[in-house]
C-alpha positions as CSV (number, residue, x, y, z in Angstrom):
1,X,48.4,-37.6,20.3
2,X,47.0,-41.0,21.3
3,X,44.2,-40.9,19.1
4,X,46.1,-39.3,16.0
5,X,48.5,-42.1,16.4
6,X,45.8,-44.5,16.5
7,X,44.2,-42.8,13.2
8,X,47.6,-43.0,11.6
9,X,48.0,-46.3,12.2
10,X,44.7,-47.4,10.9
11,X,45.5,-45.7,7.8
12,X,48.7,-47.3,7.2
13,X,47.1,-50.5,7.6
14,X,44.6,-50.2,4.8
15,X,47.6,-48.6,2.5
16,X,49.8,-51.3,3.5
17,X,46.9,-54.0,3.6
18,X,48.1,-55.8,-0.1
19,X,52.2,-56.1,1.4
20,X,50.8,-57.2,5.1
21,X,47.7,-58.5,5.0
22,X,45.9,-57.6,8.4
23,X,43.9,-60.2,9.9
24,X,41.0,-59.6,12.7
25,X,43.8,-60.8,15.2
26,X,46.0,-58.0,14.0
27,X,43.6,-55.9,14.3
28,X,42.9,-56.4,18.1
29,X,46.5,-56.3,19.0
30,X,47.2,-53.4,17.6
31,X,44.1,-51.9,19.2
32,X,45.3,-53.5,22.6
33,X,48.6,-51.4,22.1
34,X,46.7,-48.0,21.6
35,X,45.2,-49.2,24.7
36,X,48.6,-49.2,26.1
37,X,49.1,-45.8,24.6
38,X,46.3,-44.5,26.5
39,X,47.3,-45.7,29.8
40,X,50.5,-45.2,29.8
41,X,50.6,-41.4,28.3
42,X,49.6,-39.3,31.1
43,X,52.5,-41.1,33.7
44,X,55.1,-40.5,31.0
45,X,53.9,-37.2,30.2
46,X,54.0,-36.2,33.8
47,X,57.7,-37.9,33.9
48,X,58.7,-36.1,31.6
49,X,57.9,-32.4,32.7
50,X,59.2,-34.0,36.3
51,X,62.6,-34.7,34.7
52,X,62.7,-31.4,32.7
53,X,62.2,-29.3,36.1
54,X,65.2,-30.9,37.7
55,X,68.2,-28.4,37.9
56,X,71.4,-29.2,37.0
57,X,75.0,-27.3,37.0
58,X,75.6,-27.4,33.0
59,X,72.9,-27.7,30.1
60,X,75.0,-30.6,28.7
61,X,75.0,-32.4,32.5
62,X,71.0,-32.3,32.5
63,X,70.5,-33.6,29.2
64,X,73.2,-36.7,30.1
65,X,71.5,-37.1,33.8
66,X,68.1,-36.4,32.6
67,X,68.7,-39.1,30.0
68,X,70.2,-41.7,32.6
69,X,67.3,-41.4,35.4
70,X,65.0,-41.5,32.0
71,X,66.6,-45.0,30.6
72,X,67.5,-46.9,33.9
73,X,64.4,-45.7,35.5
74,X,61.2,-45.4,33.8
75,X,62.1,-47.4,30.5
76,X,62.5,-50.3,32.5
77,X,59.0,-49.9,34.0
78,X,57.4,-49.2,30.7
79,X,58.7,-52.1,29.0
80,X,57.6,-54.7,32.5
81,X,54.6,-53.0,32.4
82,X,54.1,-53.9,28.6
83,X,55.0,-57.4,28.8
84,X,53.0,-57.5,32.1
85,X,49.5,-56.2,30.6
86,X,49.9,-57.2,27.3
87,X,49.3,-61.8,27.9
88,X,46.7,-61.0,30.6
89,X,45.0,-58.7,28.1
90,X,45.7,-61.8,25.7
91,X,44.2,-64.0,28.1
92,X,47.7,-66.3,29.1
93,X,47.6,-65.6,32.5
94,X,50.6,-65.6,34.8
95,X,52.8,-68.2,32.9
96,X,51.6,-65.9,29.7
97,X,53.2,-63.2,31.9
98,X,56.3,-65.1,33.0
99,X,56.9,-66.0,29.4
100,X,57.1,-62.9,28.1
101,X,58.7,-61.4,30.7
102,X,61.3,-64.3,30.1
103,X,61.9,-63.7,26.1
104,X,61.0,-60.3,25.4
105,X,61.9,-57.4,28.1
106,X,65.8,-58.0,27.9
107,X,66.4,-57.5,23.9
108,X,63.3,-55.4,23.9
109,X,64.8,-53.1,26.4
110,X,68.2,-52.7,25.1
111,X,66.8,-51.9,21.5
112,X,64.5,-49.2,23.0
113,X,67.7,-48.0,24.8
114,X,69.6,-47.7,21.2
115,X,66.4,-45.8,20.3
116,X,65.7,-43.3,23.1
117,X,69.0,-43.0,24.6
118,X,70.0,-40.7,21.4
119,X,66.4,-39.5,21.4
120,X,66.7,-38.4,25.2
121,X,69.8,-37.3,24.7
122,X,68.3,-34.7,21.7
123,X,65.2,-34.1,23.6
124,X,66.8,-32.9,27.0
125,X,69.8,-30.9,25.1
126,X,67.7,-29.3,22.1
127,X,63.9,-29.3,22.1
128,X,61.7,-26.9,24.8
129,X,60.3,-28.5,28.0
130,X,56.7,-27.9,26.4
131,X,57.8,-29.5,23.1
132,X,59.3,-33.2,24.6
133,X,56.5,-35.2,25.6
134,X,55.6,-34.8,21.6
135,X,59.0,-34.8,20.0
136,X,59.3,-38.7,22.0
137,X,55.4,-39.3,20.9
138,X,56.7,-38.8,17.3
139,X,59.9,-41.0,18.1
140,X,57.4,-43.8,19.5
141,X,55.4,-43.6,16.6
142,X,58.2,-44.2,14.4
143,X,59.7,-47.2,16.7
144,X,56.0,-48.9,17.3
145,X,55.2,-48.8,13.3
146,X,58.9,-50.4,12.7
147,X,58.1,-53.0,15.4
148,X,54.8,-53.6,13.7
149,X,56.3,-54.0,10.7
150,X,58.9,-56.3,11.4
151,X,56.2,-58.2,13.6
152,X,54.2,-58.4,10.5
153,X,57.0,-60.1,8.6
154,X,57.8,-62.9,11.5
155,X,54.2,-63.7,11.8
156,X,54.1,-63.9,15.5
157,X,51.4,-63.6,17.9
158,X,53.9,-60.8,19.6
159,X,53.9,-57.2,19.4
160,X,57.0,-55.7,21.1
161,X,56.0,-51.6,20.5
162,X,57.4,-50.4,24.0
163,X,57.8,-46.8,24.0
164,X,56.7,-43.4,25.2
């Protein structure tokens, strides 16, 4: 999935090349976050099938629960872990680190949380266990092009894709 994503989002940067022209700096971060992608896709995979084999009393109380440990638990590590890498990857260092860590995580966190909580919430009540780990892939796909997009617009040197 890592590597379709990566083809996809190649592709929509030559279609999309005369509306946001891509630069050689664009071009590394966005292969920095598909390194991202790589790393972090096994843990959340496995996290995933961990929270799907947890046994609840009701249907409707695991997706809710499952949800909850999903959102206060490993979204918050994903998104440190993101603006953790990301500036030593950059080359900032630790004040790169504490700066980002400073600006982004909050709103970054609480807009993925208006993103996957409904996404959790559909994943754990509707989709098969073997299905999730691809039905949120598709989900980050979605909310890493928007971010890219918007990025793209501001002109910053940050990229805030934090997903699964």
């Amino acid at each position: 999935m890592i590597f379709h994503e990566r083809h996809v989002l190649r592709s929509m940067e030559v279609t999309l090349a005369h509306v946001y022209p891509m630069s050689t700096p664009h071009l590394i971060t966005m292969d920095r976050c598909c390194l991202q992608g790589c790393l972090l896709g096994p843990p959340v995979s496995k996290w995933i099938t961990f929270l799907s084999r947890l046994r609840f009393a009701t249907p409707t109380k695991a997706a809710i629960y499952r949800t909850w440990l999903d959102q206060m638990l490993m979204a918050p590590l994903v998104v440190g872990w993101f603006f953790t890498s990301m500036p030593l990857m950059e080359g900032k260092g630790v004040s790169g680190v504490v700066d980002s860590l400073n600006t982004m995580y909050a709103p970054t966190l609480m807009r993925g949380w208006a993103v996957y909580t409904p996404t959790q919430i559909i994943n754990f009540a509707l989709i098969p266990p073997q299905f999730r780990f691809v039905f949120v892939s598709v989900v980050s796909l979605g909310w890493n092009t928007y971010l890219s997009i918007v990025h793209a617009q501001l002109g910053t040197d940050i990229v805030e894709p934090v997903g699964y």
